[in-house]
C-alpha positions in Angstrom: 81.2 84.5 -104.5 81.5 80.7 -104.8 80.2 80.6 -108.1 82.4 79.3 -110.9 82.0 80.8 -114.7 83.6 78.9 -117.0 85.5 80.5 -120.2 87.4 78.8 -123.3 90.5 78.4 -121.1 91.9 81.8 -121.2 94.5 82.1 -118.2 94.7 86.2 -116.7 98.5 86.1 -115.8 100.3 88.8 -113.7 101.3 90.5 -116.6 97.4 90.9 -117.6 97.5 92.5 -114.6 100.2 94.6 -114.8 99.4 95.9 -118.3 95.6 96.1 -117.6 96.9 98.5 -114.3 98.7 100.2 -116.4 96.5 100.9 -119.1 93.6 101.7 -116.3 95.7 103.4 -113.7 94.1 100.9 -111.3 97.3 100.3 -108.5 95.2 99.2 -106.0 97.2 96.8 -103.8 93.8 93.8 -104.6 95.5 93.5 -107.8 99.5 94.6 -108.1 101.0 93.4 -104.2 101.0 89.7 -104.0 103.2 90.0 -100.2 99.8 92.9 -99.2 97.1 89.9 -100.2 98.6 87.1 -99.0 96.8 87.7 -95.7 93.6 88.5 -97.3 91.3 86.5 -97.1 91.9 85.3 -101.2 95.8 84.7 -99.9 97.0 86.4 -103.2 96.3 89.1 -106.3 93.1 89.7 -107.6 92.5 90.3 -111.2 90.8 93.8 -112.0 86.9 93.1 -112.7 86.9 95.2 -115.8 90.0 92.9 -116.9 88.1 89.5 -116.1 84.8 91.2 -118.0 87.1 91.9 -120.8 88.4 88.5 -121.7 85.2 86.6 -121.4 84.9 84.4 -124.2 81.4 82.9 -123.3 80.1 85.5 -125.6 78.1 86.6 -122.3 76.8 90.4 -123.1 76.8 90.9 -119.3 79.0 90.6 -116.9 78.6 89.4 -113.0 79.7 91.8 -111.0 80.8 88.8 -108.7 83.3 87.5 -111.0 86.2 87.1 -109.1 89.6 85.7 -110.6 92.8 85.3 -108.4 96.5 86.0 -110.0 98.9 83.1 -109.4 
């Protein structure tokens, strides 16, 4: 963590999430209960990996498994 990996702009918004939950049947509390992570130590959502991975638009053929991008 503490790295930053710029894309073209592309903004994951909770309904990325949602759908991408959906779609995955990924319900984990990291990604879908903001009041859960609010005390974590990100203090809210995280976006699935596999959803961050999926939108890169870097062209990157590889993807850090350190990526790390919080839902506001």
């Amino acid at each position: 963590m503490g790295e930053t990996h710029r894309t073209r702009g592309r903004t994951i918004t909770g309904a990325d999430v949602a759908n991408f939950a959906g779609v995955s049947g990924d319900f984990n509390e990291l990604h879908t209960d903001a009041e859960a992570m609010a005390d974590s130590q990100f203090g809210e959502r995280i976006a699935h990996g596999a959803l961050v991975c999926s939108v890169d638009q870097n062209g990157d053929t590889v993807c850090s498994c350190e990526l790390l991008a919080l839902v506001r």
